[in-house]
C-alpha positions in Angstrom: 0.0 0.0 0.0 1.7 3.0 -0.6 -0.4 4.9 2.4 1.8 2.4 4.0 5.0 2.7 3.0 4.9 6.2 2.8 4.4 5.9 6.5 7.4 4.0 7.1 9.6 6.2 4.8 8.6 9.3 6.8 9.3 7.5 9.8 13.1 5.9 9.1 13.6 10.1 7.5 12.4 11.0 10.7 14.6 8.7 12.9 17.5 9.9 10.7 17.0 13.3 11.7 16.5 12.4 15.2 19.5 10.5 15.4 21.5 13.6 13.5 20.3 15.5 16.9 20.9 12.9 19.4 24.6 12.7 17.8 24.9 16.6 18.3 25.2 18.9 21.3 21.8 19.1 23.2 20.0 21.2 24.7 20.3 22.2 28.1 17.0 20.8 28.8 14.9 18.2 27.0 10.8 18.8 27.5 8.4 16.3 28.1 4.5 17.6 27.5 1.3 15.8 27.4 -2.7 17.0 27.5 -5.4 14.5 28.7 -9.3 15.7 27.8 -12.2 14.0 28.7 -16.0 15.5 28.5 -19.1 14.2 28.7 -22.8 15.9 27.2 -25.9 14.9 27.2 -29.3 16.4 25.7 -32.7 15.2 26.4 -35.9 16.8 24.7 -39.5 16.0 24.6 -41.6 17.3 22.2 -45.9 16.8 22.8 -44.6 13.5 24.6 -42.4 12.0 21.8 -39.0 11.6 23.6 -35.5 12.1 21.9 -32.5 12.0 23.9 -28.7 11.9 22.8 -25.2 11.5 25.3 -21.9 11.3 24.5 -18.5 10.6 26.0 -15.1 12.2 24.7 -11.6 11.2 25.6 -8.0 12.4 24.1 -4.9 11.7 25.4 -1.4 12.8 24.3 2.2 12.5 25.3 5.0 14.4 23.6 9.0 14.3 24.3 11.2 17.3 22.5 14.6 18.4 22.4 16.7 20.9 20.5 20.2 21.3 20.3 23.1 23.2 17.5 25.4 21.4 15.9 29.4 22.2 16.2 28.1 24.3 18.7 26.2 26.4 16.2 29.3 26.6 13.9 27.3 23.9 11.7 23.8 24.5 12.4 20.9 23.7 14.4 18.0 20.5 15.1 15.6 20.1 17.0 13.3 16.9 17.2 9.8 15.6 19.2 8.3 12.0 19.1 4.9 11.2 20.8 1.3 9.7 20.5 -2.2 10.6 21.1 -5.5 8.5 21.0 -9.0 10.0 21.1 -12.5 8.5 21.2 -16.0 9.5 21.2 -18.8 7.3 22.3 -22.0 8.3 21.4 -26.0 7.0 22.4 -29.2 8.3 20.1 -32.3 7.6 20.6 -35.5 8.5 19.0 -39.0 7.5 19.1 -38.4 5.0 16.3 -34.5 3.7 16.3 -31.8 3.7 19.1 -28.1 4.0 17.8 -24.7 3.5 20.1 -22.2 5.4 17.5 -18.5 5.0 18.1 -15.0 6.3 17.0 -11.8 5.7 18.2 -8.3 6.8 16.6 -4.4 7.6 17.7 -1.5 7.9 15.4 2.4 8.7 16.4 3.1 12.6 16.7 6.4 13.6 15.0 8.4 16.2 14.5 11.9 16.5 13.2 13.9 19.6 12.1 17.5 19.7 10.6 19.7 23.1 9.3 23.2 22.3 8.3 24.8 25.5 7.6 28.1 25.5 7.5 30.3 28.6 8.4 32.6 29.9 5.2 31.2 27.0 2.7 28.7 27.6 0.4 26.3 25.1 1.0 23.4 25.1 2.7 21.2 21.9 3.8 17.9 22.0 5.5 15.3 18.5 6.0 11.9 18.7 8.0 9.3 15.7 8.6 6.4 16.0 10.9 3.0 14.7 11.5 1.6 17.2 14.7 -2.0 16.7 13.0 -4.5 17.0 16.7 -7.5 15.0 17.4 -10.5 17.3 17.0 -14.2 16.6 18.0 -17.2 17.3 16.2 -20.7 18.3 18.1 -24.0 17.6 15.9 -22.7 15.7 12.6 -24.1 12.3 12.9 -27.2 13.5 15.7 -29.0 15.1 13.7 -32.3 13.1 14.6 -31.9 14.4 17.8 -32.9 18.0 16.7 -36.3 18.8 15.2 -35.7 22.1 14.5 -36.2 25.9 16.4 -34.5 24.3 19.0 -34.6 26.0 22.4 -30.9 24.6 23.0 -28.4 23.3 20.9 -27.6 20.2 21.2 -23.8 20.8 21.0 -23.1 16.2 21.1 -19.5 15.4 20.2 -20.7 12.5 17.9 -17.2 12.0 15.8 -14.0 13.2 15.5 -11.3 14.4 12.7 -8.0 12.4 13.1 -5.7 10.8 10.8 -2.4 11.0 9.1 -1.1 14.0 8.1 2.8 13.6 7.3 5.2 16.8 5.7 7.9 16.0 4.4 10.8 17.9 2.7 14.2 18.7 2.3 16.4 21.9 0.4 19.8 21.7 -0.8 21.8 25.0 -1.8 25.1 25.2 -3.0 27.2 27.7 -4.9 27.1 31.2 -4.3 24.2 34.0 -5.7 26.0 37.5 -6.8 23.4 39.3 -5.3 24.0 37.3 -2.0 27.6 37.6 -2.3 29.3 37.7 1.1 33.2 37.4 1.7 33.4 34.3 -0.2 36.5 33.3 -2.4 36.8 33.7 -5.7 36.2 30.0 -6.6 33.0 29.8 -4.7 31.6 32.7 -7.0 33.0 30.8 -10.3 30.5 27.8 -9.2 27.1 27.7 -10.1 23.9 27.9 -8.4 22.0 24.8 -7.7 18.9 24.1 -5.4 17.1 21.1 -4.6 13.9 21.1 -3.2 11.5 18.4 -2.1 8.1 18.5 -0.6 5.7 15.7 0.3 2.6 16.3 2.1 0.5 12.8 2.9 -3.0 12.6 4.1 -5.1 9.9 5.4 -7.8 9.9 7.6 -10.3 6.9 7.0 -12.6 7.1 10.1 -14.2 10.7 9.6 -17.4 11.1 7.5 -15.1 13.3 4.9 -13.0 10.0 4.2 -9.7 11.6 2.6 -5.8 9.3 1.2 -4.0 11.9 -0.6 -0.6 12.5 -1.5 0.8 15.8 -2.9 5.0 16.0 -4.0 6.7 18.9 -5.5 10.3 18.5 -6.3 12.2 21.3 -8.0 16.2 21.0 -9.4 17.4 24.9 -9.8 20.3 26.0 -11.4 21.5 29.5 -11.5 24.4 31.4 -13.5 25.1 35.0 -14.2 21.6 35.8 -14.1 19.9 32.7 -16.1 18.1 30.5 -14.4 16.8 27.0 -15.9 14.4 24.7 -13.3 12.8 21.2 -13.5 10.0 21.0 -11.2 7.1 18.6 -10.6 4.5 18.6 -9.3 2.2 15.4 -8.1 -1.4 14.9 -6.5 -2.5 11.2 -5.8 -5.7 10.7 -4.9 -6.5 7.2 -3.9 -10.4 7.7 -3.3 -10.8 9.5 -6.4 -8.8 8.5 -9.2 -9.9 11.3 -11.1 -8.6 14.2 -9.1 -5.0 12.8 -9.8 -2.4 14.4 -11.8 1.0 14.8 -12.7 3.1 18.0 -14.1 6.0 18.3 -15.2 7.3 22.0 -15.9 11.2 23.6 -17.5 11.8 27.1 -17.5 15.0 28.9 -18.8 15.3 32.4 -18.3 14.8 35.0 -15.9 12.5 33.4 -13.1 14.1 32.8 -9.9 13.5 30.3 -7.5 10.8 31.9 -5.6 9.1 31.8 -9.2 9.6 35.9 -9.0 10.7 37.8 -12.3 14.3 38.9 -12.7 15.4 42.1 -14.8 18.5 42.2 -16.4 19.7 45.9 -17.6 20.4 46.0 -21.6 21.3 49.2 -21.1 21.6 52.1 -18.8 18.2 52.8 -19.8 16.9 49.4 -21.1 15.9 46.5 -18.7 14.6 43.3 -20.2 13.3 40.1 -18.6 12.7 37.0 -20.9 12.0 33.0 -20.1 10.3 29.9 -22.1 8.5 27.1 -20.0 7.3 23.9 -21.5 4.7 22.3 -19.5 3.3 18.2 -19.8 0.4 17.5 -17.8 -1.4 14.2 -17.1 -4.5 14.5 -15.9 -6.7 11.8 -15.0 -10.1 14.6 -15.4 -9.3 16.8 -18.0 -6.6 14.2 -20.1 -3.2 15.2 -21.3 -1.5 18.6 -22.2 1.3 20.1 -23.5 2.3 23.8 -22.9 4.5 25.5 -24.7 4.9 29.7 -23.3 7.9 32.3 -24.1 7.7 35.3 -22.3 9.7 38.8 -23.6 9.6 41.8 -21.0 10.9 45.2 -21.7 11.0 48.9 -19.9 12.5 51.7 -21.4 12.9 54.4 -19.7 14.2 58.1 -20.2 13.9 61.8 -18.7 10.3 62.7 -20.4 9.1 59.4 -21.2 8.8 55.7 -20.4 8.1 52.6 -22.3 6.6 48.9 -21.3 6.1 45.7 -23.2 5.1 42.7 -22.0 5.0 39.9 -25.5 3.9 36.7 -24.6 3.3 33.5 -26.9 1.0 30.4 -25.5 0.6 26.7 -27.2 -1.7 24.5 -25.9 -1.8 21.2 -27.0 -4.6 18.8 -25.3 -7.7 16.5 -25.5 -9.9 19.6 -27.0 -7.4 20.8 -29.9 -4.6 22.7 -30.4 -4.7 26.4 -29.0 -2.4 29.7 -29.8 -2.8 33.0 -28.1 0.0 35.9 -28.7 -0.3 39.2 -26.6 1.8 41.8 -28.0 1.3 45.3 -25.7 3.1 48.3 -26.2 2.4 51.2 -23.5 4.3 54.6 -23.6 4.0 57.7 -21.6 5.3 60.6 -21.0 5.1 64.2 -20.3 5.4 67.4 -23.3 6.3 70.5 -21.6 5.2 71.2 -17.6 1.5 71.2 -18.9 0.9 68.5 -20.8 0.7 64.5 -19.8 0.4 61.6 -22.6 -0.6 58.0 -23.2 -0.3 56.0 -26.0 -1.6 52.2 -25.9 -1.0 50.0 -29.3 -1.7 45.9 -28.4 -2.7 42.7 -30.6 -4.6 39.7 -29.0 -4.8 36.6 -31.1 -6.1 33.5 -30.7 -6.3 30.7 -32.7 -7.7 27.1 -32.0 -7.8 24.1 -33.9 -10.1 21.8 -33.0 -9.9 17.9 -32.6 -12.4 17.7 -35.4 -10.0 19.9 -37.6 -13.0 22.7 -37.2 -11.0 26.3 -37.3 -11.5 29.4 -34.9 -10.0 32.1 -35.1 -9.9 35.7 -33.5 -7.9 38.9 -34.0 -8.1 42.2 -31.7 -5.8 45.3 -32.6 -6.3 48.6 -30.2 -4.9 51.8 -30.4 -5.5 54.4 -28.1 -4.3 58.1 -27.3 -4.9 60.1 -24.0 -3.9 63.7 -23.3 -3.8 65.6 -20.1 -3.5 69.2 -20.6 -3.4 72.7 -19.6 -3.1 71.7 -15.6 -1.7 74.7 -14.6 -4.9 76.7 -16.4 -8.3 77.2 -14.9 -9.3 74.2 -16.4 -8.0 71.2 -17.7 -8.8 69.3 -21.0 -8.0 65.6 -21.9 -9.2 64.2 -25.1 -8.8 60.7 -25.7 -9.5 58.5 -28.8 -9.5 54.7 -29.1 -9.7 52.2 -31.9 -10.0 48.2 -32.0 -11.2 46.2 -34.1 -11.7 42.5 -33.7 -12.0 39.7 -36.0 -13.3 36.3 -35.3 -14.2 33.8 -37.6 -16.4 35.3 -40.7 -17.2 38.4 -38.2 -15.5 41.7 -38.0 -17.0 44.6 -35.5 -15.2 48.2 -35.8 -15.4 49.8 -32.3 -14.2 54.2 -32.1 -14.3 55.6 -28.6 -13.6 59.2 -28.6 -14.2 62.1 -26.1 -13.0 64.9 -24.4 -13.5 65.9 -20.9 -12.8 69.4 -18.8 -12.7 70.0 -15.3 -11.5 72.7 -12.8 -8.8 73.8 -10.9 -7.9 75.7 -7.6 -7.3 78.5 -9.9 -10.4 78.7 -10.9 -12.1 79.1 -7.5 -11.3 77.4 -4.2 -15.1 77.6 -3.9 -16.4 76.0 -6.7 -15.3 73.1 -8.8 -16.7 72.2 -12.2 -16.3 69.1 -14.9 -18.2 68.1 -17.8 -17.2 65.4 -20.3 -18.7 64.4 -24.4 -17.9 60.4 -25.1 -19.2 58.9 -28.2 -18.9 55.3 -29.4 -19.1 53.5 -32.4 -19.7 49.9 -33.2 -19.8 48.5 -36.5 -19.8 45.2 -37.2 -19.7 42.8 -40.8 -20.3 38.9 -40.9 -23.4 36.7 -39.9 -24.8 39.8 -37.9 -24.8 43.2 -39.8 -25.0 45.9 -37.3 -24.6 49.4 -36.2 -24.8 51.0 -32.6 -24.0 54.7 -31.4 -24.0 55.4 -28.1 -23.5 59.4 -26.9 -23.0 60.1 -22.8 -22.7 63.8 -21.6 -21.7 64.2 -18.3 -22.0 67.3 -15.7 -21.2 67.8 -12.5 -20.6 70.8 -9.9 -19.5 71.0 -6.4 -20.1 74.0 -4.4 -17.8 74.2 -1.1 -20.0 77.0 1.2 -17.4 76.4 4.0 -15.1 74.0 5.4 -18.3 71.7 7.3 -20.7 72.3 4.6 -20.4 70.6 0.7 -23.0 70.5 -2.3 -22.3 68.2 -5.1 -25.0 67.9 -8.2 -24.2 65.4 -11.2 -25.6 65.4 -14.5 -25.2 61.7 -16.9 -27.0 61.8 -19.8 -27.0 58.5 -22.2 -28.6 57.9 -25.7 -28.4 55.0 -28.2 -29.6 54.1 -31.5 -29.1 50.6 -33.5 -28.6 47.4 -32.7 -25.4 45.9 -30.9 -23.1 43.8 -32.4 -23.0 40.2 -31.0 -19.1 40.5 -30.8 -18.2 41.4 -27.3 -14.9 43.4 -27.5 -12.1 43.5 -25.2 -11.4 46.7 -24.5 -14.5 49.2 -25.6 -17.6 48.1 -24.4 -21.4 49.3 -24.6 -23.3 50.3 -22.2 -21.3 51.0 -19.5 -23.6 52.2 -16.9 -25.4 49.3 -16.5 -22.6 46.9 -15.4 -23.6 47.6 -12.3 -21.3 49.2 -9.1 -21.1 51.4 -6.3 -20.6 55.2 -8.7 -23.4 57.9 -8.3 -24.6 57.4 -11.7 -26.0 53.6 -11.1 -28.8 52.8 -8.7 -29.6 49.1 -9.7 -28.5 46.9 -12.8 -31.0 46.2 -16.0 -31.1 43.8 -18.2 -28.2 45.6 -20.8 -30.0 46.7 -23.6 -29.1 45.8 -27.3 -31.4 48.7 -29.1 -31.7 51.9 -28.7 -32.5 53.8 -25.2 -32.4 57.1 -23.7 -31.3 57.4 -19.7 -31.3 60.6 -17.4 -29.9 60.3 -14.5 -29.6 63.4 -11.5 -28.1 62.7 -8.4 -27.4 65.4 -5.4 -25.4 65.1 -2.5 -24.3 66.9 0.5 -21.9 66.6 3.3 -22.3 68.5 6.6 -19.8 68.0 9.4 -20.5 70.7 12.2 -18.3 69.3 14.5 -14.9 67.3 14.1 -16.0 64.1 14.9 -20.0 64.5 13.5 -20.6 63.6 9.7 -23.8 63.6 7.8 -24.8 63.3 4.6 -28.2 63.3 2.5 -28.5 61.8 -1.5 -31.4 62.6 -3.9 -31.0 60.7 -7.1 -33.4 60.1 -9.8 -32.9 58.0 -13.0 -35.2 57.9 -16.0 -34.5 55.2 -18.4 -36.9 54.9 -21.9 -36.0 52.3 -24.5 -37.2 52.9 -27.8 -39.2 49.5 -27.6 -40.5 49.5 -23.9 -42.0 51.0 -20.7 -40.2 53.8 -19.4 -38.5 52.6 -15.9 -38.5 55.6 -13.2 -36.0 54.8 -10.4 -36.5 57.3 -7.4 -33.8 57.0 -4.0 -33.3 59.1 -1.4 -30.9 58.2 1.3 -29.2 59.8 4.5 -26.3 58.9 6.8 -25.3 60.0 10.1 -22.0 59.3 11.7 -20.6 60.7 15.3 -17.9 59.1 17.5 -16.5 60.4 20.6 -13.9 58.5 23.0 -16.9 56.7 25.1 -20.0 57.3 22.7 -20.7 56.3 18.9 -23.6 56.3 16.5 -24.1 55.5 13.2 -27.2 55.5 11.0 -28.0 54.8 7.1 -31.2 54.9 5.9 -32.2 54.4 2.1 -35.4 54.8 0.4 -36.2 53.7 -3.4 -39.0 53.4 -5.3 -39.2 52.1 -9.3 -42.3 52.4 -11.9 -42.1 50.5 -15.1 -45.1 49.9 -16.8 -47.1 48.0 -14.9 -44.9 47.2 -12.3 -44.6 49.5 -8.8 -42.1 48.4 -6.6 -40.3 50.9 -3.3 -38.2 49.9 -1.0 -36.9 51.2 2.2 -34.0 49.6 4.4 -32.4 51.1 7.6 -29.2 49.6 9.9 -27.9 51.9 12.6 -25.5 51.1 15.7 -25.1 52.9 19.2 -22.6 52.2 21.8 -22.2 53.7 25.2 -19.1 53.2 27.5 -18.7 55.7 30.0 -16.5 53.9 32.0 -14.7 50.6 32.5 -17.4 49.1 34.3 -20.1 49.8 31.7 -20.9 49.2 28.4 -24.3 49.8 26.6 -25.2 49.2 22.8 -28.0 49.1 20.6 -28.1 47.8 16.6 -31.1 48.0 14.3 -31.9 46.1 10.7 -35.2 47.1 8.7 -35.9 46.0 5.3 -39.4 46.6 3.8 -40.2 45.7 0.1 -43.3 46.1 -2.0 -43.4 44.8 -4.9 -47.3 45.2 -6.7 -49.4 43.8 -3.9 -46.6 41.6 -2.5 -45.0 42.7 0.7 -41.8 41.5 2.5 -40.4 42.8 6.1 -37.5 41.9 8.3 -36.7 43.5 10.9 -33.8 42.7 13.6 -33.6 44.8 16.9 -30.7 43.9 19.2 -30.0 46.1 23.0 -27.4 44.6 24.8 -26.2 46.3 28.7 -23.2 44.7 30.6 -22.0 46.2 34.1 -18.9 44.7 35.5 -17.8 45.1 39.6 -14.1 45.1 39.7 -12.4 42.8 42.5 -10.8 45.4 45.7 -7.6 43.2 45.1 -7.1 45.5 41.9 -5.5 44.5 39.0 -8.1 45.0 37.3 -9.2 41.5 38.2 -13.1 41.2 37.7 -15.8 40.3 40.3 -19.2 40.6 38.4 -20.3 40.5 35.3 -24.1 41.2 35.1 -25.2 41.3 31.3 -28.8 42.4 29.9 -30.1 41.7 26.5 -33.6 42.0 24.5 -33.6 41.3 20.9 -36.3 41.5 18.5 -36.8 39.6 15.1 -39.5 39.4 12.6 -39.2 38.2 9.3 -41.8 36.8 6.1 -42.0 33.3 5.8 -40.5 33.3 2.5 -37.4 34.8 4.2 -36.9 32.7 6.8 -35.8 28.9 7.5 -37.7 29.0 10.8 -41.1 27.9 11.8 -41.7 31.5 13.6 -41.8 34.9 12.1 -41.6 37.0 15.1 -39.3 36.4 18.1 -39.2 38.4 20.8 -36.5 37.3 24.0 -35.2 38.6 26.9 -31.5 36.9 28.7 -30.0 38.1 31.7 -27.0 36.7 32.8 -24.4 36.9 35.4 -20.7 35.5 35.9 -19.2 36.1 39.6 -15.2 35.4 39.8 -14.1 34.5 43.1 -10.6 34.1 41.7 -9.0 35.5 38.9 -9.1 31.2 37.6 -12.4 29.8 38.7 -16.2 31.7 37.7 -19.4 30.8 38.3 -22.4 31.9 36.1 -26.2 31.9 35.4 -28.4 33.0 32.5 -32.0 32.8 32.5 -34.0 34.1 29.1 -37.5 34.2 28.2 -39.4 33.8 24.8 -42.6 35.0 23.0 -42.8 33.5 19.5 -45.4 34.2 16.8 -47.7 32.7 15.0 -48.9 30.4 18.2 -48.5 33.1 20.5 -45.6 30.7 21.7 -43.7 30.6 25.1 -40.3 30.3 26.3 -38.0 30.7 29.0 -34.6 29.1 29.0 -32.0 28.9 32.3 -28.7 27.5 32.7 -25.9 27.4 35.0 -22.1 27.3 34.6 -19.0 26.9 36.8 -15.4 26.5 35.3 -11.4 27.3 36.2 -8.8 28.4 33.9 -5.8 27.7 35.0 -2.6 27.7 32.4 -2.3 23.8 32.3 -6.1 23.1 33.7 -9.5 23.8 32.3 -12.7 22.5 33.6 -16.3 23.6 33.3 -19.3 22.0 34.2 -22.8 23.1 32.6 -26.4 23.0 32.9 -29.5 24.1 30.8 -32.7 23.6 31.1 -35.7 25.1 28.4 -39.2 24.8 28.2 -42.0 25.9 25.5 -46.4 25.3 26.1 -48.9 26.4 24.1 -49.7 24.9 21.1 -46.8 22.6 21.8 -45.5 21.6 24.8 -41.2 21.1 24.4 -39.0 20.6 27.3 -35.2 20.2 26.7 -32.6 19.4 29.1 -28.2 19.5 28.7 -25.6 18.8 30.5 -21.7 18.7 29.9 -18.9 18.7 31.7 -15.3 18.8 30.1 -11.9 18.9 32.1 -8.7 19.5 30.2 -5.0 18.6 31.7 -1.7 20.0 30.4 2.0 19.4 31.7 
């Protein structure tokens, strides 16, 4: 079984290492550690005299022994190693009204952990090996009780019923030897004459066969580096065995020559003193057992260029994808250059050519071709107001079709020379889209754009936007890369868009006004208020009126906040008459240490025709704390109030009630700073039934740096049209050393 040997392999690696440390200088101290858990629950409910009851029994032991240590009394390195074991179980008793079940689970594997670094002073090598297997025991509560809970429970059940163990070994080793220029220290000449070469090995190993997620894995990585004079070529694979699911299995095997270093991080060579280029080819052979087998073929060619009033990038890259589905070719060739013409003027120039081309297995052709050129200016900044035209071309072939996109437009805006008071912008952008093939189409598309911002003092702000949008034709059915249609419906936080359409593909006309302001009358006090309103009418359709209005308030001090944000929107579209209002706010009070006060709203109201949803969620919570005389600030009392409301639609909701109204008070007293002892005791109404409830439990627990143990009690009862009485109990204890 290779689960098996694998296991052993890690083992005799890890005994190697420990060995390596035992042969070495220890420590001054070796450590021997351990933890022993047990805990016990048990949860009892009866509903209208049908009895289900659940109780289970936990237990996890552990024993660990480490040591660390150098080696040549540090001259050489450094180790350090642990061996141990640990064994859990969990046994668990259902019963229902109809089956009884006695569930159980039991696991322990070897703990390991061994850690080698030779490092050797004045050589240039460097040696580093790791194996461990520190994978915990963890419990889970509820996965295989389910029976036990019938739903809108008045406690949770919370019965450990399994547990997550198994085998979980790393493994892996690094060899470095020869000398990095960059890294160059005081070595001898020699060293530096040597080449680079790293060796690294990973293996990670999973197996855990007892859990209800049932996982054998095994993932390796190995990678064999070499490095010279700034070239670097790599082997690496990479392998994922999956022995459950033979599918998810697959093997890679990837070379790379040029400049990617080991971390996989681009490397820039200067041409010149002006000139930096980066360039590296990678062939890449896949076996998958899913998806079949593939070859890669990729060559990479980087370049920056940069002088005193200009820069250059370029960033060519060639892809050839052999597999199951045909054989693919895409080439990228971008070209961007900026600069600056005189102390005014800023400029961008984009030129780039996509292509890809595919071959199917069935010799079927497709092909597709997108060239873009673009120009941006930025001009006239130190005037009292800018201008920056920009202009963009692309077209894009793809099989019989052609589409022929122009974006042009010019925008202006103002500057502090103009007024520190005032600030204007308005912007013209047109596009064009013509396209040739199976679909003969044409589409214009005009947006005019306004907006002002009137400063009446440093608290006070006014902002008012303008976006107008028309549209005539039909759109082409060829989506483009880079200049799109339609823009403002794509959805997204900006002023101009309240809620995403369906994009249209005729002609439309849109009108949308948005106002804002800002008030802050004191430093730490913010409000603001939107009025927005946007008309949309197709030229085949109902015209669709959005209406929102929203406000937000926002004040902190050192012991007080509040927030608030309120939204209101309503919608007409031919027959349809929708409005919608939501709120959420928070408050928090603490005057003091001893006191801390807070309150948190949710309301969500839509109408939709005649159909009406609401949710609303109302939460106060108070907590006063007594501090012990001892000082310290050690507590004595905790004394904690809370009423919470909820209320949601049916359709909303997974629960059985649509209104739920409660009330918990609770208490925790600390004799010590380790041991506590508390009580909470909460009460129900519940709608529809005009349902009640009242819940109490009790605590008592001490935490102590290597001892933890609580014991717990709750009790819960709901009458009227259903009488349900639940009981739990647990009690865990937890022992370090």
């Amino acid at each position: 079984m290779p689960g098996r040997f694998f296991i052993i392999s890690s083992m005799v690696f890890a005994s190697l290492l420990l060995a390596a440390g035992m042969l070495a200088a220890p420590s001054v101290e070796a450590r021997l550690s351990g933890e022993a858990e047990l805990g016990y629950q048990s949860f009892d409910s009866e509903v209208n005299g049908a009895k289900r009851d659940a109780s289970s029994f936990q237990q996890r032991y552990s024993l660990l022994y480490g040591n660390d240590g150098r080696l040549g009394k540090g001259s050489l390195g450094k180790y350090k190693y642990a061996l141990g074991y640990e064994w859990g179980s969990v046994d668990t008793e259902l019963k229902t009204p109809t089956e009884e079940t006695n569930p159980s689970v039991s696991a322990g594997h070897i703990l390991f952990n061994g850690e080698l670094s030779f490092t050797p002073m004045n050589l240039p090598v460097r040696f580093s090996a790791y194996s461990r297997d520190m994978n915990r025991i963890r419990f889970l509560s509820d996965s295989i009780s389910g029976p036990v809970s019938t739903g809108d429970d008045i406690i949770t059940p919370g019965i450990n019923d399994n547990l997550m163990d198994g085998t979980r070994v790393s493994s892996g080793a690094t060899l470095w030897l020869g000398v990095r220029n960059d890294l160059r220290e005081d070595r001898s000449s020699v060293f530096m004459e040597i080449p680079v070469l790293l060796v690294d090995y990973q293996d990670d190993y999973v197996r855990d066969m007892k859990s209800l997620t049932q996982q054998n894995t095994r993932s390796r990585k190995l990678a064999l580096v070499g490095y010279k004079k700034n070239n670097w070529l790599h082997y690496r694979q990479s392998r994922h065995d999956d022995y459950l699911n033979r599918d998810s299995s697959f093997r890679e095997d990837r070379y790379i020559l040029g400049s990617v270093d080991h971390r996989l991080n681009r490397t820039w060579s200067d041409l010149t003193n002006w000139i930096t280029i980066s360039a590296d080819g990678q062939f890449i052979k896949r076996q998958d057992q899913s998806l079949g087998n593939s070859e890669t073929y990729d060559l990479n060619l980087f370049a920056v260029a940069s002088r005193e009033k200009w820069e250059a990038r370029t960033f060519n890259t060639l892809n050839r994808t052999l597999d199951v589905t045909g054989l693919t070719t895409i080439t990228k060739v971008p070209l961007h250059i900026q600069g600056v013409w005189g102390a005014e003027t800023d400029w961008k120039v984009r030129l780039s050519s996509d292509r890809e081309k595919r071959i199917m297995a069935d010799r079927s052709l497709s092909d597709r071709d997108d060239l873009l050129a673009s120009l941006q200016v930025y001009t006239f900044k130190r005037s009292q107001f800018t201008l920056s035209p920009s202009i963009s071309v692309e077209r894009v072939e793809q099989n019989k079709d052609r589409t022929i996109a122009f974006d042009g437009g010019v925008e202006t805006a103002s500057t502090r020379r103009f007024s520190d008071i005032f600030g204007l912008s308005a912007g013209y952008k047109v596009k064009v889209f013509s396209a040739e093939g199976t679909v003969n189409s044409d589409y214009l598309e005009q947006t005019i754009t306004g907006r002002g911002v009137y400063k009446v003092s440093d608290t006070i702000r006014f902002v008012l936007e303008e976006n107008i949008t028309t549209a005539g034709g039909t759109r082409n059915e060829i989506a483009n890369t880079t200049i799109t249609a339609n823009q403002g419906f794509l959805g997204g936080a900006s002023s101009t868009t309240f809620r995403t359409r369906d994009e249209p593909t005729e002609g439309f006309s849109r009108f949308v006004t948005t106002f804002t302001t800002s008030w802050t009358p004191l430093a730490r006090l913010r409000v603001g208020f939107t009025a927005a309103e946007d008309i949309f009418k197709p030229d085949n359709g109902d015209t669709d009126i959005i209406t929102s209005l929203g406000n937000t308030i926002d004040y902190s001090l050192p012991n007080f906040a509040v927030g608030s944000n309120v939204r209101y929107r309503t919608r007409s579209a031919g027959s349809l008459r929708s409005n919608d209002i939501a709120a959420t706010g928070t408050a928090s009070y603490t005057p003091n240490r001893n006191i801390k006060a807070s309150i948190r709203y949710t309301y969500a109201k839509v109408k939709e025709n005649d159909t009406v949803t609401t949710n609303v969620d109302l939460a106060q919570k108070f907590t006063y704390t007594v501090n012990s005389l001892r000082g310290g600030n050690l507590k004595l009392l905790d004394l904690t109030e809370e009423l919470t409301y909820e209320k949601a639609d049916n359709t909303l909701s997974f629960s059985q009630f649509s209104s739920k109204k409660r009330l918990t008070l609770g208490a925790t007293y600390y004799p010590t700073k380790n041991i506590f002892v508390a009580a909470t005791a909460r009460y129900s109404l519940l709608d529809p039934g005009d349902e009640k409830e009242w819940m109490g439990s009790g605590a008592v627990g001490a935490v102590f740096n290597k001892l933890q143990a609580n014991i717990d009690y709750s009790y819960g009862r709901r009458y009227n049209s259903e009488t349900r009485t639940e009981k739990r109990f647990s009690a865990n204890l937890k022992k370090q050393f």
